[in-house]
C-alpha positions in Angstrom: 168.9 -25.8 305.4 171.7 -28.2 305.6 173.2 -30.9 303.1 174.2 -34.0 303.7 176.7 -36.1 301.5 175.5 -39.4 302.1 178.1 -42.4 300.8 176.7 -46.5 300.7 179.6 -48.2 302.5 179.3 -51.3 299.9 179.1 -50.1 296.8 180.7 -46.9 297.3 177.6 -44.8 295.9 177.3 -41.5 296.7 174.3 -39.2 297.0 173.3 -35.8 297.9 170.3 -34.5 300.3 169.2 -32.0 301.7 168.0 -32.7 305.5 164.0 -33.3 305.2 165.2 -36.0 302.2 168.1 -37.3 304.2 165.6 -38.2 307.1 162.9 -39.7 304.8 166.0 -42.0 303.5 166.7 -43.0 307.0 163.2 -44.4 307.8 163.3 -46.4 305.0 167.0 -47.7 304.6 169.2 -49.3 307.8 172.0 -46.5 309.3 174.6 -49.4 309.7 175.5 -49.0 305.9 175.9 -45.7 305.4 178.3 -42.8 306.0 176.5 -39.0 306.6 178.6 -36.0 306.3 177.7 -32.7 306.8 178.1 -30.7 303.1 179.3 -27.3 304.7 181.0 -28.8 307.7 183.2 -30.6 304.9 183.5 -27.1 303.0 184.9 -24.9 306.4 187.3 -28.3 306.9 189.2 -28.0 303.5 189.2 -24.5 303.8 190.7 -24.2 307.3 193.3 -26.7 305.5 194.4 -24.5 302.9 194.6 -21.9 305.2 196.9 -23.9 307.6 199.2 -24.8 304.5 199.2 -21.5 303.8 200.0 -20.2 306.8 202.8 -22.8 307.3 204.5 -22.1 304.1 204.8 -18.5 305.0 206.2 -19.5 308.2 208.7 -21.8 306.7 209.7 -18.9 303.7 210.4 -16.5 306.7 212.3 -18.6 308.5 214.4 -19.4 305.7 215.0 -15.7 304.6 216.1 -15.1 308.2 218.6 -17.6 308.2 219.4 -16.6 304.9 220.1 -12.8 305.7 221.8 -14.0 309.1 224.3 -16.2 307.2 224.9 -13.3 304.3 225.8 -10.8 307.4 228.0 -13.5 309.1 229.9 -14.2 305.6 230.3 -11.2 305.1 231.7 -10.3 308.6 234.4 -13.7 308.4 235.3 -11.6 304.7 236.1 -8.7 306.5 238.5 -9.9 309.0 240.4 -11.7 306.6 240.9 -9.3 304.1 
């Protein structure tokens, strides 16, 4: 069964249903003022999120210890020639 995070535009309430309540609020209150969000559609979101960050922060680590390595063997190559 899905839930449904349903927020009142106006005053910024929020409320939880599940979908047989969602649609018995509906044909009693207007849709115009209200914002419905999938619960677990929101949950798979933030998670692909933390999983994108994560994913680019390993990125960027192994990047940097590339260039790292790289300028270690060139500094160490320029030592050797002039001493």
């Amino acid at each position: 069964m899905k839930h449904f995070k349903i927020t009142n535009l106006k005053s910024k309430v929020v409320q939880f249903m599940n979908e047989s309540e969602k649609d018995q609020f509906f044909t009693k209150n207007s849709l115009g003022n209200y914002k419905r969000e999938n619960v677990q559609e929101l949950a798979r979101e933030r998670y692909n999120k933390k999983l994108h960050d994560f994913a680019f922060s390993v990125g960027v680590l192994a990047v940097f210890t590339i260039l790292l390595f790289l300028m270690c063997g060139t500094l160490g190559f320029i030592d050797s020639l002039i001493f």
